[in-house]
mmCIF file of the N, C-alpha and C atoms, coordinates in Angstrom:
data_MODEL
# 
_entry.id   MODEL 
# 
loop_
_atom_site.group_PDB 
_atom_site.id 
_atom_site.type_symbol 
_atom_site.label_atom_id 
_atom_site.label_alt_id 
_atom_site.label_comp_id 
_atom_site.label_asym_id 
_atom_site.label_entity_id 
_atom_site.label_seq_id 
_atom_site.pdbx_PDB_ins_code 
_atom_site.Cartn_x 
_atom_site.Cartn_y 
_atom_site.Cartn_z 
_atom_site.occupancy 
_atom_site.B_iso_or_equiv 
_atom_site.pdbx_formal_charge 
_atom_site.auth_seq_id 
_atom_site.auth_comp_id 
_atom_site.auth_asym_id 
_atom_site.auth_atom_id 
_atom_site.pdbx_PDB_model_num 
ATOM 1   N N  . UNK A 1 1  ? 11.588 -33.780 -9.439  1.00 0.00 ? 1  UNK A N  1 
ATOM 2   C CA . UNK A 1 1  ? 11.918 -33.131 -10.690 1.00 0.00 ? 1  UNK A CA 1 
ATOM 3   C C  . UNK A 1 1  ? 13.364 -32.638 -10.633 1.00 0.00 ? 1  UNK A C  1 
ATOM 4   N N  . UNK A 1 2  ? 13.821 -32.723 -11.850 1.00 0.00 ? 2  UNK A N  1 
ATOM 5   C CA . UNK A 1 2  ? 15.366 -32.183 -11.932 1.00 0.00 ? 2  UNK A CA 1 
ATOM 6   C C  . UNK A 1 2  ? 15.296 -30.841 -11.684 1.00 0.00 ? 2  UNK A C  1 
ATOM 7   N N  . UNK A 1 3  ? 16.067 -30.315 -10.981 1.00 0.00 ? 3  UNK A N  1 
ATOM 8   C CA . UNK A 1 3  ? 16.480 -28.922 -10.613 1.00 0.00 ? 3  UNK A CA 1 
ATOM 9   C C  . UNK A 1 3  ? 17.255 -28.020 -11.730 1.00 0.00 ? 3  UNK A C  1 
ATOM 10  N N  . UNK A 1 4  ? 17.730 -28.973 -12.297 1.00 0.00 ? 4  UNK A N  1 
ATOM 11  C CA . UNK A 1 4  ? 19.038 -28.147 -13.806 1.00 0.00 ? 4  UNK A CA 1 
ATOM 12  C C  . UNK A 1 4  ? 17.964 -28.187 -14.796 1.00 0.00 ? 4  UNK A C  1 
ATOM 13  N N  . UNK A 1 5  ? 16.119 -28.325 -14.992 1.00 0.00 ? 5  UNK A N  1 
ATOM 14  C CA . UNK A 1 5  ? 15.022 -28.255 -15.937 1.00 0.00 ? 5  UNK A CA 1 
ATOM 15  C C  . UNK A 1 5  ? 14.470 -27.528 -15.143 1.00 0.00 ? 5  UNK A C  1 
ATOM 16  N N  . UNK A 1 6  ? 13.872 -26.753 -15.956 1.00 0.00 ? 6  UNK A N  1 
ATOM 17  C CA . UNK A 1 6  ? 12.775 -25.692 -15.634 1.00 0.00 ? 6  UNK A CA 1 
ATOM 18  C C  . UNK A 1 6  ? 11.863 -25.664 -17.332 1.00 0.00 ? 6  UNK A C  1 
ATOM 19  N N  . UNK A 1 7  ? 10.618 -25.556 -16.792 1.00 0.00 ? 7  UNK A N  1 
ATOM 20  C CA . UNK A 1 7  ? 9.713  -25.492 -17.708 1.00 0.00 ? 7  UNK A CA 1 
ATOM 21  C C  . UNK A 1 7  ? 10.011 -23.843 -18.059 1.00 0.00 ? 7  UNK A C  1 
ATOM 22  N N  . UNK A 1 8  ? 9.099  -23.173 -19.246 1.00 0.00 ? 8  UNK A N  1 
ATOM 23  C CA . UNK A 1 8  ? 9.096  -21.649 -19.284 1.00 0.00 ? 8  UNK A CA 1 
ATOM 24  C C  . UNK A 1 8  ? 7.976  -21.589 -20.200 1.00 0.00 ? 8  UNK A C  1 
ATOM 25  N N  . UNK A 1 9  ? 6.972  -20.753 -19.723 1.00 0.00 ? 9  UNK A N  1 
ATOM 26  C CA . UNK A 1 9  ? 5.943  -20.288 -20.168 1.00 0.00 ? 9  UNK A CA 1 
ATOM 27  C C  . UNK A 1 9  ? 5.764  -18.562 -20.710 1.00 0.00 ? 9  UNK A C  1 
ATOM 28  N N  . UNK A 1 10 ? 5.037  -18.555 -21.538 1.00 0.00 ? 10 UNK A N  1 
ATOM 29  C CA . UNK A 1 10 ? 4.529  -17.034 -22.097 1.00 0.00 ? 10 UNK A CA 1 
ATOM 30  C C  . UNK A 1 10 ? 3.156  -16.944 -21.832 1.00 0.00 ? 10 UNK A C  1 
ATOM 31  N N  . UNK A 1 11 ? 2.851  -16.319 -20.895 1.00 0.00 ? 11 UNK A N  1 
ATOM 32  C CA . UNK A 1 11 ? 0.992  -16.172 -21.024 1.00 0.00 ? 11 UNK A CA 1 
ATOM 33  C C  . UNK A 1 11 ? 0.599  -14.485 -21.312 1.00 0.00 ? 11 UNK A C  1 
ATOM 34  N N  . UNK A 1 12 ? -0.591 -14.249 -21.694 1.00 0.00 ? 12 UNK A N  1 
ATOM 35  C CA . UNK A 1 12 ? -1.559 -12.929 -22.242 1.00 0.00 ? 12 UNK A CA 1 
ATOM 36  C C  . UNK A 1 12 ? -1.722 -12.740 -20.988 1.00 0.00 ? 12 UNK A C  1 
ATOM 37  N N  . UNK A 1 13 ? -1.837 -11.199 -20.386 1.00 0.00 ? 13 UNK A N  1 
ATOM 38  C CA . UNK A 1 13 ? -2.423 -10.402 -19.612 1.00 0.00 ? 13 UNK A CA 1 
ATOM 39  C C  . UNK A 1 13 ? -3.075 -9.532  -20.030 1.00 0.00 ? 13 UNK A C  1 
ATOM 40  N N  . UNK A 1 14 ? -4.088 -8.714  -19.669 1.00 0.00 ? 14 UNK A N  1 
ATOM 41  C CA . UNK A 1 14 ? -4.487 -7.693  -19.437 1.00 0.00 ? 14 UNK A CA 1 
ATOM 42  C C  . UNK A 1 14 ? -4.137 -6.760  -18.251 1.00 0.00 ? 14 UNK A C  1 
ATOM 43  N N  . UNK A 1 15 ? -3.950 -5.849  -18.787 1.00 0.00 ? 15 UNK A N  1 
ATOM 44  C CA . UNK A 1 15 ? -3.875 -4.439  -17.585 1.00 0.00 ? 15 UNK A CA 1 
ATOM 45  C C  . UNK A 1 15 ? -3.735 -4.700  -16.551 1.00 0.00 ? 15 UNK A C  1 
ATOM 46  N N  . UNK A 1 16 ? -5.329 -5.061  -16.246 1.00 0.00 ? 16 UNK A N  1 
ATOM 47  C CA . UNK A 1 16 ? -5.972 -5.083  -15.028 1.00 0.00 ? 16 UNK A CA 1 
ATOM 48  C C  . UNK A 1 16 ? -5.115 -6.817  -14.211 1.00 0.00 ? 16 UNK A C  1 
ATOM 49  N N  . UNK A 1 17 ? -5.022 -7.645  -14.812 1.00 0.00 ? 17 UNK A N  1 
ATOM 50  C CA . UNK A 1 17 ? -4.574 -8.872  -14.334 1.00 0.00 ? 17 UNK A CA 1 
ATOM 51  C C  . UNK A 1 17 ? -3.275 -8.765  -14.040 1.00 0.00 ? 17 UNK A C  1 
ATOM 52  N N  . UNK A 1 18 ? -2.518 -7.846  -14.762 1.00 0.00 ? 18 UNK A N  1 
ATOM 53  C CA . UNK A 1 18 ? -1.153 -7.256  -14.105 1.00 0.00 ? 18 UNK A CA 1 
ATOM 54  C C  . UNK A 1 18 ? -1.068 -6.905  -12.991 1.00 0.00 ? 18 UNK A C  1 
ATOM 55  N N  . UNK A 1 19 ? -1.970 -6.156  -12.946 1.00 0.00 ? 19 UNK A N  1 
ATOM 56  C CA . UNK A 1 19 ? -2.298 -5.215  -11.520 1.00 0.00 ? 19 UNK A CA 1 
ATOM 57  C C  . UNK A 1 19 ? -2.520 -6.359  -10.115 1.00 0.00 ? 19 UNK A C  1 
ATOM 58  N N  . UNK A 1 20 ? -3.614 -7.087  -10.964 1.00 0.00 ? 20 UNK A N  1 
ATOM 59  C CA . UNK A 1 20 ? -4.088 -7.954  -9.662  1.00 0.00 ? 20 UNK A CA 1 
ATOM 60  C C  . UNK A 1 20 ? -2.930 -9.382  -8.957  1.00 0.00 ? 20 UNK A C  1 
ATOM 61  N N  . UNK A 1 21 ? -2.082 -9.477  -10.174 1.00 0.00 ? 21 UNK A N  1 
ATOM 62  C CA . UNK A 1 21 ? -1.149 -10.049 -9.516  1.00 0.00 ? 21 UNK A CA 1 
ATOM 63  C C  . UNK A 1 21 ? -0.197 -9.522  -9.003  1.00 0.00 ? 21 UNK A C  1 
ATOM 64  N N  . UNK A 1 22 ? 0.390  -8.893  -9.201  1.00 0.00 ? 22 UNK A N  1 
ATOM 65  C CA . UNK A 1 22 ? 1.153  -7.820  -8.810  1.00 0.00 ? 22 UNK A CA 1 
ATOM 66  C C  . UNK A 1 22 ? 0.424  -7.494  -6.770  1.00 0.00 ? 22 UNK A C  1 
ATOM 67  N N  . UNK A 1 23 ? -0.631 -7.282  -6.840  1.00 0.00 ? 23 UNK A N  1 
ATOM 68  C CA . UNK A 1 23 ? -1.405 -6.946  -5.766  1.00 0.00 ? 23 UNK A CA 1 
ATOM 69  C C  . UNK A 1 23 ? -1.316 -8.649  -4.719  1.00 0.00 ? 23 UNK A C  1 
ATOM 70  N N  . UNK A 1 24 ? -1.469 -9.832  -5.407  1.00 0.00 ? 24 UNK A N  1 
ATOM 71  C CA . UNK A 1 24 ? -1.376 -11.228 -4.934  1.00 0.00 ? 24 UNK A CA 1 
ATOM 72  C C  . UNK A 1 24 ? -0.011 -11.206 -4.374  1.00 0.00 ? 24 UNK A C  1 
ATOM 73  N N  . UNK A 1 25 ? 0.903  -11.107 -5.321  1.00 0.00 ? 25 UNK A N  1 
ATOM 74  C CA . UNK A 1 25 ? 2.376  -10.997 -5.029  1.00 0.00 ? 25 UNK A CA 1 
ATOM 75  C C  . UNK A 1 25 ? 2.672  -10.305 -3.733  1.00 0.00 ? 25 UNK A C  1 
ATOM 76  N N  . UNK A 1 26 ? 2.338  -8.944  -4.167  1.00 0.00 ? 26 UNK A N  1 
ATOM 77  C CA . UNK A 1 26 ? 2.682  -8.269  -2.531  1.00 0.00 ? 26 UNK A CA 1 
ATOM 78  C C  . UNK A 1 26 ? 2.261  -8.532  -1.123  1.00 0.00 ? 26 UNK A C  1 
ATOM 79  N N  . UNK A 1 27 ? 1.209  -9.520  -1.596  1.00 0.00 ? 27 UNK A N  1 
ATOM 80  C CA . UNK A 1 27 ? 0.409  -9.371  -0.341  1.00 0.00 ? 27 UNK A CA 1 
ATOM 81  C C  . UNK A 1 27 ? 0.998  -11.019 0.498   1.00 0.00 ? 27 UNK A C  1 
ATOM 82  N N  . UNK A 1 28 ? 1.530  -11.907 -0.981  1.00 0.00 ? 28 UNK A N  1 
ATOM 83  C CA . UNK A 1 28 ? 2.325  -13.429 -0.043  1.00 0.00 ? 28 UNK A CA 1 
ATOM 84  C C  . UNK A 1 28 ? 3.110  -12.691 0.394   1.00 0.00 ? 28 UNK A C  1 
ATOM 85  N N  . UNK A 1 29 ? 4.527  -11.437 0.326   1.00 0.00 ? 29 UNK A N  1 
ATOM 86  C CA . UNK A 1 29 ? 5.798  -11.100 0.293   1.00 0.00 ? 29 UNK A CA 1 
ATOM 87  C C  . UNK A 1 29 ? 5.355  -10.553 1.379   1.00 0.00 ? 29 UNK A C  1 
ATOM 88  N N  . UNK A 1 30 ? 4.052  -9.546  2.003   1.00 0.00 ? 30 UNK A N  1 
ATOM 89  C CA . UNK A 1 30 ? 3.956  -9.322  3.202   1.00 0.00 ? 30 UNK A CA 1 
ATOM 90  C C  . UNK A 1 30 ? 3.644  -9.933  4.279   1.00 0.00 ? 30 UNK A C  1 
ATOM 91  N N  . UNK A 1 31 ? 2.948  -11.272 4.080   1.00 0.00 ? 31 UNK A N  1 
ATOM 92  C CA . UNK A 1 31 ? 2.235  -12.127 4.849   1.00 0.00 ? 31 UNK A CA 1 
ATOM 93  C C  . UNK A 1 31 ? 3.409  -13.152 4.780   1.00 0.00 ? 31 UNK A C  1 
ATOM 94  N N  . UNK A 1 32 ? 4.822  -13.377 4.317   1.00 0.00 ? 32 UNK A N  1 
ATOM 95  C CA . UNK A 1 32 ? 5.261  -14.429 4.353   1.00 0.00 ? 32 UNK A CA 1 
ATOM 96  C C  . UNK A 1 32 ? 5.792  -15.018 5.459   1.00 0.00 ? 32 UNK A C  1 
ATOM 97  N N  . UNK A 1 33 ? 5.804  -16.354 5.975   1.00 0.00 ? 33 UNK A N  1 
ATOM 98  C CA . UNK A 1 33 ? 5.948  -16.214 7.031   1.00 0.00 ? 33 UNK A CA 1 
ATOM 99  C C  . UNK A 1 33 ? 7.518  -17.072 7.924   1.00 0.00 ? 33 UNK A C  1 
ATOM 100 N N  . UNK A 1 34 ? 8.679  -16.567 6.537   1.00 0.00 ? 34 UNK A N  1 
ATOM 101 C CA . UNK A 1 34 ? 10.321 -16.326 6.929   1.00 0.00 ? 34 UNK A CA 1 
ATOM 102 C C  . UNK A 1 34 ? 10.884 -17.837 6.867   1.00 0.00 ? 34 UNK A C  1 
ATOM 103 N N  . UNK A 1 35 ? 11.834 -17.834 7.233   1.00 0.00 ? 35 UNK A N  1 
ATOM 104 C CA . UNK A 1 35 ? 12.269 -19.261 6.932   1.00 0.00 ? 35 UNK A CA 1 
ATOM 105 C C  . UNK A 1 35 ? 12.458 -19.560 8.373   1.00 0.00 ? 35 UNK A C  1 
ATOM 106 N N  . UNK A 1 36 ? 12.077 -21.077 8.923   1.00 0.00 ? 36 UNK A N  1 
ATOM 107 C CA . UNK A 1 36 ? 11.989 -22.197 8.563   1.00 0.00 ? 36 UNK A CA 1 
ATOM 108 C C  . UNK A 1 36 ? 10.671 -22.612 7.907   1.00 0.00 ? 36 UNK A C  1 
ATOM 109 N N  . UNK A 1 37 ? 9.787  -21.684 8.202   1.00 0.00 ? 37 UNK A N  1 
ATOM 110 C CA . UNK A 1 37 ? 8.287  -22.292 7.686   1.00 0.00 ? 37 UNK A CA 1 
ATOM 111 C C  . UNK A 1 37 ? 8.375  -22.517 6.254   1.00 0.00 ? 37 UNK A C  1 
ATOM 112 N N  . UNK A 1 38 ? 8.787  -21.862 5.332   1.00 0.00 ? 38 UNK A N  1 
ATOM 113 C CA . UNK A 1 38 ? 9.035  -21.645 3.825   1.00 0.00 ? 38 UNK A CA 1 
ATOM 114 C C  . UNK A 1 38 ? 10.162 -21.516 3.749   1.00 0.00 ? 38 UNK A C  1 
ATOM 115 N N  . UNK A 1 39 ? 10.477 -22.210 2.287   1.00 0.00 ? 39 UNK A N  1 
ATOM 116 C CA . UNK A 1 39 ? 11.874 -21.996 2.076   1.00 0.00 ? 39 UNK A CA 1 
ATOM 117 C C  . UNK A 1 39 ? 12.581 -20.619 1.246   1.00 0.00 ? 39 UNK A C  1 
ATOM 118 N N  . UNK A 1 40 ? 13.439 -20.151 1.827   1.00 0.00 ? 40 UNK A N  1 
ATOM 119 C CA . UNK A 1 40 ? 14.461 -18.946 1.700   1.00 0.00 ? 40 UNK A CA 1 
ATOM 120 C C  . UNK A 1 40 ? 14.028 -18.685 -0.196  1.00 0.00 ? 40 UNK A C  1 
ATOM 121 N N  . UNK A 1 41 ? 14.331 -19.287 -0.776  1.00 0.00 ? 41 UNK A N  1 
ATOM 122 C CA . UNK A 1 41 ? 13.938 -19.318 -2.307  1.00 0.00 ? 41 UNK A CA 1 
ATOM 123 C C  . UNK A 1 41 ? 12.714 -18.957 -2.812  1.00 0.00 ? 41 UNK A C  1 
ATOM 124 N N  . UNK A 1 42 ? 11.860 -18.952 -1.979  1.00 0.00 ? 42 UNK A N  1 
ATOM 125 C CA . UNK A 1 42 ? 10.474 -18.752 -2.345  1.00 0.00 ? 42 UNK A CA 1 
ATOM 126 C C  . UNK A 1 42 ? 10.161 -17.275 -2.344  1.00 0.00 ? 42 UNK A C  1 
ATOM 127 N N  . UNK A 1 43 ? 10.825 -16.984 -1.362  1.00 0.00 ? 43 UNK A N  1 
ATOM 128 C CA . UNK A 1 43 ? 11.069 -15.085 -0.882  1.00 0.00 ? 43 UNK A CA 1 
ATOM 129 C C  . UNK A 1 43 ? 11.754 -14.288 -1.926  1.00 0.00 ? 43 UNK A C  1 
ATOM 130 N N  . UNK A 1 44 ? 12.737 -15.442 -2.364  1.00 0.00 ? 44 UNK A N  1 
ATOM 131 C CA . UNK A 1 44 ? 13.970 -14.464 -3.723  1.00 0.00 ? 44 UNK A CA 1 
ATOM 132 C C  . UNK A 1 44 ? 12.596 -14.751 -4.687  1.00 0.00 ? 44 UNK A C  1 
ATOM 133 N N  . UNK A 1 45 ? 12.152 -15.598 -4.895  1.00 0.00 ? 45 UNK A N  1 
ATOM 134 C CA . UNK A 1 45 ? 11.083 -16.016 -6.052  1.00 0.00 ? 45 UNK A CA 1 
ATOM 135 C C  . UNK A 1 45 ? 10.302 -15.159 -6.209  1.00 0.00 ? 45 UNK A C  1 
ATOM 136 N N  . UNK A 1 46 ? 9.740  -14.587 -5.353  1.00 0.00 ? 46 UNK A N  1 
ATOM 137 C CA . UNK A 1 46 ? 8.535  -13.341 -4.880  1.00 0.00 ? 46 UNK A CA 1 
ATOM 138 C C  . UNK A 1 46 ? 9.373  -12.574 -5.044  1.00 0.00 ? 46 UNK A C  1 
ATOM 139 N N  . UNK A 1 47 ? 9.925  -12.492 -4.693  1.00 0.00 ? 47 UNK A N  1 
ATOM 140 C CA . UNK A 1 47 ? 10.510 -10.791 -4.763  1.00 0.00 ? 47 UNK A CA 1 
ATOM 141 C C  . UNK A 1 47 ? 10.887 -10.461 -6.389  1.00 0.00 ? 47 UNK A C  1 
ATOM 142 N N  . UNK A 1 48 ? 12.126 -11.430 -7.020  1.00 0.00 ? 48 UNK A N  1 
ATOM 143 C CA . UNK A 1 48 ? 11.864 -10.918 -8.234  1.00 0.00 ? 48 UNK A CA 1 
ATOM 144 C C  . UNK A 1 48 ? 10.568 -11.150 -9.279  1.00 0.00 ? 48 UNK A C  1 
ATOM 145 N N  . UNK A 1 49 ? 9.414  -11.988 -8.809  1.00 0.00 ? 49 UNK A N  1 
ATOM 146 C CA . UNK A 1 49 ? 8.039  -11.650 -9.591  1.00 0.00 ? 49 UNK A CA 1 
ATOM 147 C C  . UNK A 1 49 ? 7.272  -10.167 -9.734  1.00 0.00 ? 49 UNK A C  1 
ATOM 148 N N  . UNK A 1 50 ? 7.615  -9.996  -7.904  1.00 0.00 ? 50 UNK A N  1 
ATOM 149 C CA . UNK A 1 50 ? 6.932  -8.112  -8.073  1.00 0.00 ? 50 UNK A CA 1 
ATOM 150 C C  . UNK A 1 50 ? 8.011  -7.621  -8.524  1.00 0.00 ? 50 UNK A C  1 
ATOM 151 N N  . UNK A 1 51 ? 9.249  -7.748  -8.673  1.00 0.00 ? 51 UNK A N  1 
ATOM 152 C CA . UNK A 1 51 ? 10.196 -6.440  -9.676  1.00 0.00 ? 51 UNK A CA 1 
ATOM 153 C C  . UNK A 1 51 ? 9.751  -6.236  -11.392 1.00 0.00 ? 51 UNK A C  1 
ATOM 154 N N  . UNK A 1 52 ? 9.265  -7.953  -11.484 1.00 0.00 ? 52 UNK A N  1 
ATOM 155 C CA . UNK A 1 52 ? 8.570  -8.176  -13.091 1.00 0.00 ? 52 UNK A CA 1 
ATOM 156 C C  . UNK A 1 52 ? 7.521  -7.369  -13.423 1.00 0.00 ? 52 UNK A C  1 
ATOM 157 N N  . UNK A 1 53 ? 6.521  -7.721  -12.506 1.00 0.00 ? 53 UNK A N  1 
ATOM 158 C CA . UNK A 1 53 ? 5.363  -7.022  -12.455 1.00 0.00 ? 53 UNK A CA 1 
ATOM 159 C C  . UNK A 1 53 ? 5.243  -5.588  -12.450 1.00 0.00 ? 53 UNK A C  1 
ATOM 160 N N  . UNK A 1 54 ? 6.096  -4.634  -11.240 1.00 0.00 ? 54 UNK A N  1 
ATOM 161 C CA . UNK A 1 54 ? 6.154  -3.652  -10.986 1.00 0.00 ? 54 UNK A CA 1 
ATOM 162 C C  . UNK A 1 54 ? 6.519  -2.895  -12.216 1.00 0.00 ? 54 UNK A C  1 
ATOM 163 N N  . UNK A 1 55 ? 7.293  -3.502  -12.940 1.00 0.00 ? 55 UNK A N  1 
ATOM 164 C CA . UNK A 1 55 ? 8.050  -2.857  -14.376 1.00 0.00 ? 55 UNK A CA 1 
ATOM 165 C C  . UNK A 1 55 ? 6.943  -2.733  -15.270 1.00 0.00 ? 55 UNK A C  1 
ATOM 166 N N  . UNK A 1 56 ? 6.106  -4.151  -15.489 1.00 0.00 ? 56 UNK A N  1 
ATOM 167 C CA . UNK A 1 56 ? 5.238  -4.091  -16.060 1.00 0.00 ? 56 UNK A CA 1 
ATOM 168 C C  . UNK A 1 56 ? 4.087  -2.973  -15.839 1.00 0.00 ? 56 UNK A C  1 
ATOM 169 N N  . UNK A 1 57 ? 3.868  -2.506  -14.883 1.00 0.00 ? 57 UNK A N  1 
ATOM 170 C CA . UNK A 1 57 ? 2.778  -1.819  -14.174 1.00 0.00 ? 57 UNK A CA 1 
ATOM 171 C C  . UNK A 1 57 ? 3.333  -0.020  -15.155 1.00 0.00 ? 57 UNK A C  1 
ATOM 172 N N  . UNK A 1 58 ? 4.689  0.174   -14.826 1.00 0.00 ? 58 UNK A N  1 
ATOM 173 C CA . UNK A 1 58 ? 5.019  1.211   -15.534 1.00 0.00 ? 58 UNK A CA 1 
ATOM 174 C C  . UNK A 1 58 ? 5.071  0.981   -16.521 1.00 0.00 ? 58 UNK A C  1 
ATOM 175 N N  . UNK A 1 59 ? 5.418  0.264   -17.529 1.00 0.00 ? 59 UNK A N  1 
ATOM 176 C CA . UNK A 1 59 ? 5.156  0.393   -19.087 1.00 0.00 ? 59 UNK A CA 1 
ATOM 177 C C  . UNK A 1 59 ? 3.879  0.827   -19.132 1.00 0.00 ? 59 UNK A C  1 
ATOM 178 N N  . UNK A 1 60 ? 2.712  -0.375  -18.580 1.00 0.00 ? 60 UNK A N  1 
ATOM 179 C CA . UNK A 1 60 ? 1.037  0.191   -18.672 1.00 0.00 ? 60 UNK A CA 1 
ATOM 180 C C  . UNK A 1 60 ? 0.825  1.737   -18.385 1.00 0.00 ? 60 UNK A C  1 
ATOM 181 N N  . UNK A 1 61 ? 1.969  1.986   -17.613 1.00 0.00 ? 61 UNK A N  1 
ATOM 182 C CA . UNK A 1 61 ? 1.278  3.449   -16.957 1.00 0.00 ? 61 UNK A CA 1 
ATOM 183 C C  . UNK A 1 61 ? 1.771  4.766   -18.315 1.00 0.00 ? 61 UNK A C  1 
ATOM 184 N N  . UNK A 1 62 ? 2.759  4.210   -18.893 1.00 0.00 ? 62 UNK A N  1 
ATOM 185 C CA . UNK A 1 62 ? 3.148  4.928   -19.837 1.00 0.00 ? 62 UNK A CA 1 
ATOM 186 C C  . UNK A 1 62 ? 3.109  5.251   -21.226 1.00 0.00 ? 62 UNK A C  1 
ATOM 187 N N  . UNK A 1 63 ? 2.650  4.225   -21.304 1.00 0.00 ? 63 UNK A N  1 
ATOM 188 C CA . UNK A 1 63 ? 0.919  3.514   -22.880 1.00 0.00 ? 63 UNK A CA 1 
ATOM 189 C C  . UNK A 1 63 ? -0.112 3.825   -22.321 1.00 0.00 ? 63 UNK A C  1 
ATOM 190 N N  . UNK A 1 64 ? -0.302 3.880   -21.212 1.00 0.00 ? 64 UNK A N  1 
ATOM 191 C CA . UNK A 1 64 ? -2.024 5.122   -21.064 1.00 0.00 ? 64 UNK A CA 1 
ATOM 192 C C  . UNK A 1 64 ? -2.133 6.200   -21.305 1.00 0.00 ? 64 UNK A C  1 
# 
């Protein structure tokens, strides 16, 4: 696949599915296991998903 294309999606969450990915996320970013096994990109990838999430988690917390 071309690298200069990227698909982009919008999907529905709930609360709780925020949470639980958010919880998935942290738990590859702790278990990851560094580069050479995985590539270096995958770590920046994770990392800014839980900054997404994490944000998300405070909006929820602030609409409750």
């Amino acid at each position: 696949m071309n690298d200069e294309y990227q698909l982009g999606f919008q999907i529905d969450m709930t609360d709780e599915e925020v949470r639980t990915l958010l919880y998935a996320v942290q738990e590859a970013l702790r278990v990851w296991p560094g580069y050479p096994a995985r590539p270096v990109e995958e770590q920046e990838s994770l990392q800014g998903l839980r900054d997404t999430l994490f944000a998300m988690t405070l909006e929820i917390n602030l609409d409750l």
